[in-house]
N, C-alpha and C positions, 0 to 999 in steps of 0.2 A: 316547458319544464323538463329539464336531465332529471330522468332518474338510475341513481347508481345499481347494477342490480348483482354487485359483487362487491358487497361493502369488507374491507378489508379493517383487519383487528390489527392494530398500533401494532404487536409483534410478527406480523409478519413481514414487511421490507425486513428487520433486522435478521429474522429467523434465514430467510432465503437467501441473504448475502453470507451468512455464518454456514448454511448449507453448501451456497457455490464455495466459500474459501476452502471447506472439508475436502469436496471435490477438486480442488485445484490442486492442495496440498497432495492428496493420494495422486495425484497422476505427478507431481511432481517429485514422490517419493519415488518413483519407478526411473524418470526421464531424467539424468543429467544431462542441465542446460551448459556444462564446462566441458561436452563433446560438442562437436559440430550437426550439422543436418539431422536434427531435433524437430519436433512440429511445435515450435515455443514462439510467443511474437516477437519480433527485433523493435528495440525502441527505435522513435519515426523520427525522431528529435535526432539521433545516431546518424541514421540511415540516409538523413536528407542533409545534415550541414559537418559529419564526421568529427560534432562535440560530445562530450557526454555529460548529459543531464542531470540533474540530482536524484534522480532514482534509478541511474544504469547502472546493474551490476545488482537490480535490488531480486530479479530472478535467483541469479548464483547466490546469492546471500541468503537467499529462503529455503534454497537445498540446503546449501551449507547447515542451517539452523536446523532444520527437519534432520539431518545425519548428527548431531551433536557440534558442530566442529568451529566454537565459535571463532578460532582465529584466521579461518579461511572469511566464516562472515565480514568480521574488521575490514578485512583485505579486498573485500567486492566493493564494500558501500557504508564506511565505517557512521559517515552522517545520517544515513539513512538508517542504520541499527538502531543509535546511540541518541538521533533526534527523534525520527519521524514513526519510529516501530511503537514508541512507550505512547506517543501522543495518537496516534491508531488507533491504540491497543484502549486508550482510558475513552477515547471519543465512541470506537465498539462497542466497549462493554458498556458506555452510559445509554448507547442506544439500545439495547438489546433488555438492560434493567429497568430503562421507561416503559419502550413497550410489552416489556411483559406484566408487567403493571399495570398494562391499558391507557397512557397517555405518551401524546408523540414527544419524540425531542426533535428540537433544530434548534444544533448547538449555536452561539452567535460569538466571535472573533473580535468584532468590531475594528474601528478603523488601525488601531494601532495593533492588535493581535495578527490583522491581514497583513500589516504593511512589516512587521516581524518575520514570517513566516513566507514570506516573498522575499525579503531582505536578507533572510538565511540563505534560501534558496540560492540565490542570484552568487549570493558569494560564497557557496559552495562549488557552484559551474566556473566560477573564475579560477578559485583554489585549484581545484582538479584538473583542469584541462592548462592550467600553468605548470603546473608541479611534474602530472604525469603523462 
């Protein structure tokens, strides 16, 4: 028989990702990722096939947003603002009001929610990488 001997309270996964995003936000408040040789990651999905992804540009767009400036956001990763930031943002805060509550969430999609949210995706990379 496991026994656990670091039983973790439902809010904390949420607490520690809400703390690393603080942390990431402050170092990204100092680093602008729109100069070059930066210590920032380069997306792998760029880097290995020279397409761009549905979340390139979502760096530059979260400076942007940290400095006020939303019309430079638009202009990094306008689907990833205006789709993927609100549904984030409602999916964080629902995890973060369950378990502080004391009960887990795991959000569920289901088959057509997944196959929506891949289907946007996919035709966001097509959009983007035809256009620009």
């Amino acid at each position: 028989m496991r026994v656990n001997r670091w039983p973790s309270h439902p809010a904390a996964p949420p607490l520690a990702a809400l703390t690393s995003g603080l942390v990431a936000a402050g170092y990204l408040w100092r680093v602008n990722p729109h100069e070059g040789g930066r210590l920032l990651p380069r997306c792998p999905v760029n880097w290995a096939t020279g397409l761009l992804c549905p979340a390139c540009g979502g760096t530059r767009m979260a400076y942007d947003l940290l400095h006020g400036d939303l019309a430079a956001a638009l202009h990094d990763n306008a689907a990833l603002l205006l789709l993927g930031l609100p549904l984030g943002a409602w999916f964080g805060g629902r995890w973060l009001y369950e378990g502080l509550r004391g009960r887990r969430y795991r959000p569920r999609l289901g088959r057509r929610g997944i196959a929506a949210v891949l289907g946007t995706a996919l035709l966001w990379v097509v959009l983007r990488n035809a256009v620009g």
